[in-house]
Every structure is written in structure tokens, then in C-alpha cells.
Backbone as a ProteinNet text record, in pm:
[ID]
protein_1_A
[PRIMARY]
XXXXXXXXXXXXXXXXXXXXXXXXXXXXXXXXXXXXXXXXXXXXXXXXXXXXXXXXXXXXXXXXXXXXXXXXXXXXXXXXXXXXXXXXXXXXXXXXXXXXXXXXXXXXXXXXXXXXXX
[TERTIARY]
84.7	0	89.8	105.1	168.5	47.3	135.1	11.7	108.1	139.4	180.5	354.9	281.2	410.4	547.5	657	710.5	762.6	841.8	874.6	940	927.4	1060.3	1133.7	1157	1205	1333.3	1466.6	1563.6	1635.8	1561.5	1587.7	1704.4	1760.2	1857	1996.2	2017.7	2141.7	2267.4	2257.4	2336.5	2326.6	2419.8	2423.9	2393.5	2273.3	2260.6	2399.5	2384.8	2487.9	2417.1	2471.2	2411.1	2483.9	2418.3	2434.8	2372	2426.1	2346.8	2409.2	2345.1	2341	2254.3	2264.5	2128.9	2111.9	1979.9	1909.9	1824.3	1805.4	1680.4	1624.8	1480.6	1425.7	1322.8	1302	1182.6	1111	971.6	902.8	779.7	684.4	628.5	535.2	512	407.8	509.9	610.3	653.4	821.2	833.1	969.7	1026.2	1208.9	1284.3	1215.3	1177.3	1217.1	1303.9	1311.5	1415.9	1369.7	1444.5	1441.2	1420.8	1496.1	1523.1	1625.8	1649	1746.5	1789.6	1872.8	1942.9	1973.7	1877.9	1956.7	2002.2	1994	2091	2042.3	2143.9	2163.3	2223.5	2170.5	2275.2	2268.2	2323	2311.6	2209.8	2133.5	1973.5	1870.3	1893.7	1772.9	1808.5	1763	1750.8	1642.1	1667	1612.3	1597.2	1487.4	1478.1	1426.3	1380.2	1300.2	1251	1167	1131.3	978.1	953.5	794.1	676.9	758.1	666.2	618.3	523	441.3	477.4	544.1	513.6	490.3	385.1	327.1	425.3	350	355.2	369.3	454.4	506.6	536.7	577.6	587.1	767	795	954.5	998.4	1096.1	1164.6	1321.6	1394	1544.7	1539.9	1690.7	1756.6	1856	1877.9	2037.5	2122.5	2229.9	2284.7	2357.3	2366.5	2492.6	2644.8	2712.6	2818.3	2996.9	3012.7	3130.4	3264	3257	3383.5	3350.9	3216.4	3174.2	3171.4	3171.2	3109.9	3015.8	2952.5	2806.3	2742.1	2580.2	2519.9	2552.7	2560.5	2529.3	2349.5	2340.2	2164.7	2145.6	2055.6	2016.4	1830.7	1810.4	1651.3	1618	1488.1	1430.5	1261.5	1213.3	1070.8	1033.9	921.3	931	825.3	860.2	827.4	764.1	801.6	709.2	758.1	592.4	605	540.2	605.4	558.3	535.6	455.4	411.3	447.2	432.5	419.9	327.6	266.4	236.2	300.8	419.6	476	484.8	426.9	423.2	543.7	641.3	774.7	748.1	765.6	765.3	856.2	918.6	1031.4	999.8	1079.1	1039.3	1140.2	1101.2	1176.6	1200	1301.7	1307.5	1402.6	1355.1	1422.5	1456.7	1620.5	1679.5	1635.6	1612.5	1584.7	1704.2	1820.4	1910.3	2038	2116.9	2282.3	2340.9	2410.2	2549.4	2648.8	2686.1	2811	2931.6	2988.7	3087.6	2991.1	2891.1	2859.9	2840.9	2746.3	2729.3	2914.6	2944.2	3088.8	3165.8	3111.2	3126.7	3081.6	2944.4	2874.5	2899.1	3009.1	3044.1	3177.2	3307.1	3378.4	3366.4	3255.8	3226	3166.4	3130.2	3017.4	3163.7	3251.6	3329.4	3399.2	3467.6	3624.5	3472.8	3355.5	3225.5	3241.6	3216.4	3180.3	3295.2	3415.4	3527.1	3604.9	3527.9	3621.8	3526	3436	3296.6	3336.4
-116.5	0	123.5	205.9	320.1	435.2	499.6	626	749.7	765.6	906.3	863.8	934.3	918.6	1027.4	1008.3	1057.2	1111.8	1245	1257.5	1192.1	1157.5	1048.6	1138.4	1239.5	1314.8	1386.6	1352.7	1381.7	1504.1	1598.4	1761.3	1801.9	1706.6	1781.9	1825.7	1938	2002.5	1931.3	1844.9	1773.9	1600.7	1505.1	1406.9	1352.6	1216.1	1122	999.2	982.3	839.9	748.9	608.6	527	591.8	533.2	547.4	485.4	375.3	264.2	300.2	363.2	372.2	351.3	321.9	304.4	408.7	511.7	578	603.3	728.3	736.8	884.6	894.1	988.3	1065.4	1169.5	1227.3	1287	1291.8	1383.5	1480.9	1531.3	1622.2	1575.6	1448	1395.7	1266.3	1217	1117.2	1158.9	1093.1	1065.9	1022.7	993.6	916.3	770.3	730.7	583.9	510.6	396.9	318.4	210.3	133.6	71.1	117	186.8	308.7	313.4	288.7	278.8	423.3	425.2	582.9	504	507.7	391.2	525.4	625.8	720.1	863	975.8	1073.2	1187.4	1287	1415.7	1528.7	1625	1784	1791.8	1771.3	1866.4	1763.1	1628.2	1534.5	1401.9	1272.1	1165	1098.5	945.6	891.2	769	743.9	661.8	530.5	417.1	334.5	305.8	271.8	279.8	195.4	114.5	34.5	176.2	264.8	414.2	462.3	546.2	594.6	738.5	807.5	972.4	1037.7	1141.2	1169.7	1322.4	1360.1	1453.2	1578.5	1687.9	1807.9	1772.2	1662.7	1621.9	1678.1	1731.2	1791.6	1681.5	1647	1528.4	1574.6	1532.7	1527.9	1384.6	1378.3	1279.2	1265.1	1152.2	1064.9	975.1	1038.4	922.1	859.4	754.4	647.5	613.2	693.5	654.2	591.4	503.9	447.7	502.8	667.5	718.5	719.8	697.8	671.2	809.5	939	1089.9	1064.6	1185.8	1213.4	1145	1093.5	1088	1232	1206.2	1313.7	1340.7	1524.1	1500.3	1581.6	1572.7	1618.3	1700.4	1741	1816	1825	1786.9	1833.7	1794.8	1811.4	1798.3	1696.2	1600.2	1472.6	1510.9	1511.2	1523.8	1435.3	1289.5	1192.4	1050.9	996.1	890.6	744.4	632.6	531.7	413.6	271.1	207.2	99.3	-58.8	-183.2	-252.3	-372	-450.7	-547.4	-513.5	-569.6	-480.5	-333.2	-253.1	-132.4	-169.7	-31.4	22.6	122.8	290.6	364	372	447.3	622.3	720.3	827.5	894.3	1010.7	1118.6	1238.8	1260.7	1396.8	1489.4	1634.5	1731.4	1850.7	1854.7	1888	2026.4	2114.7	2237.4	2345	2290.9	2386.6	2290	2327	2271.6	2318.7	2222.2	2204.7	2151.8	2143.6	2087.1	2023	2122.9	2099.4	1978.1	1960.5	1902.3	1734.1	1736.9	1634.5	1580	1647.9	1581.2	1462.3	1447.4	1383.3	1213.1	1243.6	1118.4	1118.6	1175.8	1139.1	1077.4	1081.2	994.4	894.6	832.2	725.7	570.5	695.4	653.2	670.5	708.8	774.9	643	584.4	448.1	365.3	323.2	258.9	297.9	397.3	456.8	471.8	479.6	510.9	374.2	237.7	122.1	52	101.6	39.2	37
0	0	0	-131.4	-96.7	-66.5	32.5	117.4	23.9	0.9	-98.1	-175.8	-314.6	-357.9	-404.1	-412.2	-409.9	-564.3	-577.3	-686.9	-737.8	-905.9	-957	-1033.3	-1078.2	-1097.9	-971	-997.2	-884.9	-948.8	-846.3	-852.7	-774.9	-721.4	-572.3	-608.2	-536.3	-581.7	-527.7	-481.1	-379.4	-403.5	-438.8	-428.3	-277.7	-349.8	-233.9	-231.7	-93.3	-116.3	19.6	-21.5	112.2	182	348.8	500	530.3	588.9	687	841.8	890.3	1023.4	1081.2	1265.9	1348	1388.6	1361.4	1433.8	1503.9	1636.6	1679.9	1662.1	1652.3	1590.8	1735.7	1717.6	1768.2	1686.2	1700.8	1639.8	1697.5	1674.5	1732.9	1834.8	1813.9	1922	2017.9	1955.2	2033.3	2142	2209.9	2265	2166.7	2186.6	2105.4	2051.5	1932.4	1890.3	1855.2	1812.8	1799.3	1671.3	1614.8	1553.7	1397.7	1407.9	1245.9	1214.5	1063.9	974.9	914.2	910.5	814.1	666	544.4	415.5	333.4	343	262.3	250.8	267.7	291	195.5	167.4	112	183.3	146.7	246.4	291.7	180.3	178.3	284.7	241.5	311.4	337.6	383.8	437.6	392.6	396.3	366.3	477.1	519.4	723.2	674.2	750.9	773.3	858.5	910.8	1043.5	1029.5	1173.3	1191.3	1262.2	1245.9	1351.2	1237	1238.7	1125.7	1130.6	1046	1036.4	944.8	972.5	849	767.3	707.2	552	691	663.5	783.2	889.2	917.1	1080.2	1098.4	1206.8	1256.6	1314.1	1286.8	1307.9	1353.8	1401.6	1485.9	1481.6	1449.9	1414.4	1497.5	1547.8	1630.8	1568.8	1430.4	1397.9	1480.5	1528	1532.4	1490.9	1462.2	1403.5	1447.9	1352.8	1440	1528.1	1513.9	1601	1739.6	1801.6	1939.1	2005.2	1905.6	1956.6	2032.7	2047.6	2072.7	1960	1913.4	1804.1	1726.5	1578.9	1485.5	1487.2	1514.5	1490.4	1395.8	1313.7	1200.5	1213.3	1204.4	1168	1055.5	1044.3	896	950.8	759.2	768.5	704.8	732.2	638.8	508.1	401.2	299.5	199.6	241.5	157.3	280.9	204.4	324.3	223.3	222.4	148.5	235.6	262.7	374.4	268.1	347.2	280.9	374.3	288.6	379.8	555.3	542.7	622.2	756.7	757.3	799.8	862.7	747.4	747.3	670.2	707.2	646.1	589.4	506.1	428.4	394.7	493.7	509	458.9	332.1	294.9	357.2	383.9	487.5	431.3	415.4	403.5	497.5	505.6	625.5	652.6	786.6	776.7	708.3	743.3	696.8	647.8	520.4	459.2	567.7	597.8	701.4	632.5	490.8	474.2	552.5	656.1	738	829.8	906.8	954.1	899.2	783.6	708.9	658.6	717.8	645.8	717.7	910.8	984.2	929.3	880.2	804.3	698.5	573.6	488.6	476.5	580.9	591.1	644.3	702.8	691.6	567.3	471.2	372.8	258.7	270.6	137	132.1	210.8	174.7	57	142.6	46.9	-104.4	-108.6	-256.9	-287.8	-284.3	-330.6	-415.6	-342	-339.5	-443.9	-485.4	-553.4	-696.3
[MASK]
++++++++++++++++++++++++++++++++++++++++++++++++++++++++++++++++++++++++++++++++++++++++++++++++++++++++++++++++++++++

């Protein structure tokens, strides 16, 4: 069952690349969840998975996970498209409130030896 679809047309000024990280999310009605995937990222937005449902404008903050054992990386944005399956995960498009380059750059040396060796 898709509940809205997304553009197929890829407008973004900014390359996506995978990121498989574990994240946790908040959003406007919940505490932190868990059991959310980060499957790929650019400046501008994210791309989640998750068994939690969020809809079309919902504010979302993000906790990446990443292997240098910092603080989580957190990210903000707005979720922008939302697609469902029968199995009941949710694959959520999110666009970030603001480019952080320097920031996103923390989660791109992680993602770079990947794409580099491909």
C-alpha cells in the first residue's frame, strides 16, 4: 500500500549516497524511537526506515549512530514523503531544515572508503 508518492524526478542540488546507520528519531508527538534505519543521505535530506508511522510536515530530529563513538550526529528536517508496505515499514523522505556541509561531512567519511572502493 503506498500512502503518498514521491517525486521520480531527482531535482537535488546535492548528491545522495548510502548510509546505513542506526538511528533514533523524535518527532512532534513522540519521545525518542528506535528501531530506524538511516539507508541514505545528502546535504539537503535523508532517507529513514522505520515500523513508527510519520506523516507529511511532521519535525523530526535525528540521532545518527556513528562508528567514532562521539556524541550521536543530529540532524533536523521535515518529512516530505512517506511510502508504507504490507509488512508494515515505512520508508520516510526527509528534508533537512538547513545545509550544514561541514557538519554532514562527519557522516560522509564514513560513507566515502564505500563509494570510493565500488
Amino acid at each position: 500500500m503506498k500512502i503518498a508518492e514521491h517525486i521520480e524526478e531527482d531535482r537535488r542540488a546535492f548528491e545522495r549516497f548510502n548510509a546505513r546507520f542506526p538511528v533514533r528519531f523524535k518527532d512532534s508527538r513522540n519521545d525518542y524511537g528506535t528501531n530506524i534505519s538511516l539507508r541514505n543521505a545528502s546535504a539537503q535530506g535523508a532517507q529513514i526506515t522505520t515500523k513508527q508511522r510519520l506523516y507529511l510536515n511532521d519535525s523530526v530530529i535525528l540521532e545518527v549512530e556513528l562508528p567514532d563513538y562521539k556524541e550521536p550526529m543530529t540532524l533536523s528536517g521535515q518529512v516530505v514523503w512517506v511510502t508504507g508496505d504490507e509488512s508494515g515499514m515505512w520508508d520516510i523522505g526527509l528534508k533537512f531544515h538547513a545545509v550544514d556541509l561541514m557538519h554532514m561531512s562527519r557522516l560522509y567519511k564514513f560513507v566515502m572508503p564505500a563509494i570510493t572502493s565500488v
